[in-house]
C-alpha positions as CSV (number, residue, x, y, z in Angstrom):
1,X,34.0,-32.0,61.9
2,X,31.7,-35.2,62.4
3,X,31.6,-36.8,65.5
4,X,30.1,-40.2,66.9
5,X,28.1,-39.7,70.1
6,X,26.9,-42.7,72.2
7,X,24.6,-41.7,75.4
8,X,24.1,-43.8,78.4
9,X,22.2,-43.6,81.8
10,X,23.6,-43.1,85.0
11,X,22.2,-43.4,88.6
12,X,23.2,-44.8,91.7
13,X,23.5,-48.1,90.4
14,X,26.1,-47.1,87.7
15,X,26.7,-46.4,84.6
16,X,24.0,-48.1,82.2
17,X,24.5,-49.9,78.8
18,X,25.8,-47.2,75.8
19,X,23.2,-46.7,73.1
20,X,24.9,-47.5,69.4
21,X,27.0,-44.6,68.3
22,X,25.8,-42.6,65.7
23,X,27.7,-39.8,63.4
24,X,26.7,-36.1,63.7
25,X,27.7,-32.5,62.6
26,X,27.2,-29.8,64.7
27,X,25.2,-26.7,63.1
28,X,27.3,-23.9,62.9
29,X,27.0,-20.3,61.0
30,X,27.6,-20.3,57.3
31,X,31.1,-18.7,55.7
32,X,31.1,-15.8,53.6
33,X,28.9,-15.2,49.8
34,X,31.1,-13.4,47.8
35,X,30.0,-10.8,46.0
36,X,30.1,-11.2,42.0
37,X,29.3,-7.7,40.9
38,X,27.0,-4.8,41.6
39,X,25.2,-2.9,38.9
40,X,24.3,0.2,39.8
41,X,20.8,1.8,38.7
42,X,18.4,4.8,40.0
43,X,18.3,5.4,43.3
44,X,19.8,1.5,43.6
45,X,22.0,-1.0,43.6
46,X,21.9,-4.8,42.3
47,X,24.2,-6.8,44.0
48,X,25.2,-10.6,42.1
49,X,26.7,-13.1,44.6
50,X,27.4,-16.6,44.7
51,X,26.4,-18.6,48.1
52,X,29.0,-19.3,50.8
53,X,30.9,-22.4,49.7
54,X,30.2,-23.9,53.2
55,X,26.2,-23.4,54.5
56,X,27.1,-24.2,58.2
57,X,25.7,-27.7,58.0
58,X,22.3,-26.2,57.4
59,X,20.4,-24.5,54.5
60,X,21.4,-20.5,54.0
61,X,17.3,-19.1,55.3
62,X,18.3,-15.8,54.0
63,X,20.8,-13.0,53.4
64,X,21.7,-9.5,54.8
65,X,23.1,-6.5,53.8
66,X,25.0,-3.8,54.8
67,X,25.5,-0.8,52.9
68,X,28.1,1.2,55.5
69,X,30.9,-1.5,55.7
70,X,29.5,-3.8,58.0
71,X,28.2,-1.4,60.9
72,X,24.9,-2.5,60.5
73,X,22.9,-5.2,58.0
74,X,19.7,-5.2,56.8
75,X,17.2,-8.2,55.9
76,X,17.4,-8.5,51.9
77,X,14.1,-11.2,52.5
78,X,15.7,-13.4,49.6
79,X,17.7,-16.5,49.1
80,X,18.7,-15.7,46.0
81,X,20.8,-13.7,43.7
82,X,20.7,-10.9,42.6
83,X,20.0,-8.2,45.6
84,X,18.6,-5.4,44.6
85,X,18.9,-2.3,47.4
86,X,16.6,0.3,46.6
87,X,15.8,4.3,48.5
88,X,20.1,4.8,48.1
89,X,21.2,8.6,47.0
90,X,22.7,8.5,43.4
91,X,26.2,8.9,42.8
92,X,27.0,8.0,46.3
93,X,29.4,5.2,47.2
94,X,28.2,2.7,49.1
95,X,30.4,0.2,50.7
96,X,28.0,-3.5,50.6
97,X,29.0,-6.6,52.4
98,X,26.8,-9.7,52.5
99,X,26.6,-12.4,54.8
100,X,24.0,-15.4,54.9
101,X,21.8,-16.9,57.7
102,X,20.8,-20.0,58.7
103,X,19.5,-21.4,61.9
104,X,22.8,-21.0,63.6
105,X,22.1,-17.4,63.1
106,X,24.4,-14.4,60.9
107,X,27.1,-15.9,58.9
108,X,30.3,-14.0,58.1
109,X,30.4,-11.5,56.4
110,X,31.8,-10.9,52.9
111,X,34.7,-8.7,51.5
112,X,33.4,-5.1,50.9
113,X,32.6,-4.3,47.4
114,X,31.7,-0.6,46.4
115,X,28.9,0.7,44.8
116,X,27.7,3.7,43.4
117,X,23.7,4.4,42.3
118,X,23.3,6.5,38.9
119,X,21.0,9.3,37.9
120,X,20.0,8.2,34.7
121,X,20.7,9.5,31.4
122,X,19.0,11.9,30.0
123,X,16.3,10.6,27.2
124,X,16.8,10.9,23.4
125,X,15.1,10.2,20.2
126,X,16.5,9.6,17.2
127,X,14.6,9.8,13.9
128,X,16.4,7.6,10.7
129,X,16.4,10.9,8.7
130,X,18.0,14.6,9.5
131,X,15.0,16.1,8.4
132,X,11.2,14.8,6.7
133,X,10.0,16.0,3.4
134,X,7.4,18.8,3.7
135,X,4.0,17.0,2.9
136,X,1.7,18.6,0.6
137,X,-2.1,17.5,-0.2
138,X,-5.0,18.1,-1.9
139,X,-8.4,17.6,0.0
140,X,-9.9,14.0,-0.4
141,X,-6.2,13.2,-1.5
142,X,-3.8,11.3,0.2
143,X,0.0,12.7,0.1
144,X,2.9,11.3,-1.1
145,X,4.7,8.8,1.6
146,X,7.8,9.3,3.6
147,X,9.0,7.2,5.9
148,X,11.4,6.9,8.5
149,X,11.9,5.6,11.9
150,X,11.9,7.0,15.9
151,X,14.0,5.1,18.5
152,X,14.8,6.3,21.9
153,X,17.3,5.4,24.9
154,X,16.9,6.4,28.7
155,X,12.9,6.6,28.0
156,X,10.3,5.9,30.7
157,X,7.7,5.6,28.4
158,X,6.6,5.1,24.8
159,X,7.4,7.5,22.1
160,X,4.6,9.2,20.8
161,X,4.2,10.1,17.4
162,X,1.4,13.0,16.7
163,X,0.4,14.5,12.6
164,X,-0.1,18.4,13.0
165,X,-3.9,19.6,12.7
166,X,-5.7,17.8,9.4
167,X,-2.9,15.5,8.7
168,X,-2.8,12.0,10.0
169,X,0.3,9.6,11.2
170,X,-0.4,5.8,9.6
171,X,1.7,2.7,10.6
172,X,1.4,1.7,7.3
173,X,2.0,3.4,3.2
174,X,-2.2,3.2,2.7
175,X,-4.0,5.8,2.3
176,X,-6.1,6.0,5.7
């Protein structure tokens, strides 16, 4: 709500001449984000929100979770989405709330959303072929080329490909 304030002096003589009015809202806290979605990783959570559809009158400084319904909330140190909470205990449920602050202090808080952190998948590689053609060669020679290609889900690094003792592993068909 807006309202016009006028302020005026007052001593023993009386009441002094009203200043001009002029229009102001008062600050107060911000209403709830809503949370969009959570995405669940390793050990954490990503939590999507949009911002409260009123600020309080002021600009949202920051956002807090809680990961225990609401007991207790946590400085996420961001103004924007998403949230990622990290050092949680995979497959765990997690009950997250949001709320945003502003000068006035901790908004409300939003609607529980659940959330559960992953242990990841286990890695695989897959090679193009079910099995490679036994290579043959004579010294000085190269060998006939096969090809075929290596992908890989769940990996935390790069597959490595490595040619057994005296054979070599080319990214190309030449002969080096």
């Amino acid at each position: 709500t807006t309202y016009s304030v006028q302020l005026r002096a007052v001593n023993a003589a009386g009441n002094g001449v009203a200043t001009s009015s002029v229009s102001a809202t008062p600050r107060t806290i911000s209403d709830a984000p809503s949370i969009t979605g959570i995405t669940a990783g390793n050990s954490q959570l990503s939590v999507a929100f949009s911002a409260p559809t009123f600020n309080g009158g002021t600009a949202v400084i920051n956002y807090k979770y809680s990961i225990n319904g609401g007991s207790t909330f946590v400085s996420a140190g961001t103004t924007s989405s998403p949230i990622i909470i990290t050092g949680l205990t995979n497959v765990t449920t997690y009950d997250v709330q949001l709320l945003a602050v502003n000068v006035a202090g901790d908004g409300t808080p939003s609607s529980t959303v659940q959330g559960t952190p992953e242990t990841p998948s286990a890695p695989t590689i897959t090679a193009s072929k079910t099995s490679l053609n036994a290579l043959s060669t004579i010294y000085g020679a190269a060998s006939a080329t096969d090809e075929f290609n290596v992908s890989g889900a769940s990996l935390s690094g790069d597959i490595t490909v490595t040619a057994p003792t005296g054979f070599e592993v080319s990214t190309t068909s030449s002969s080096t």
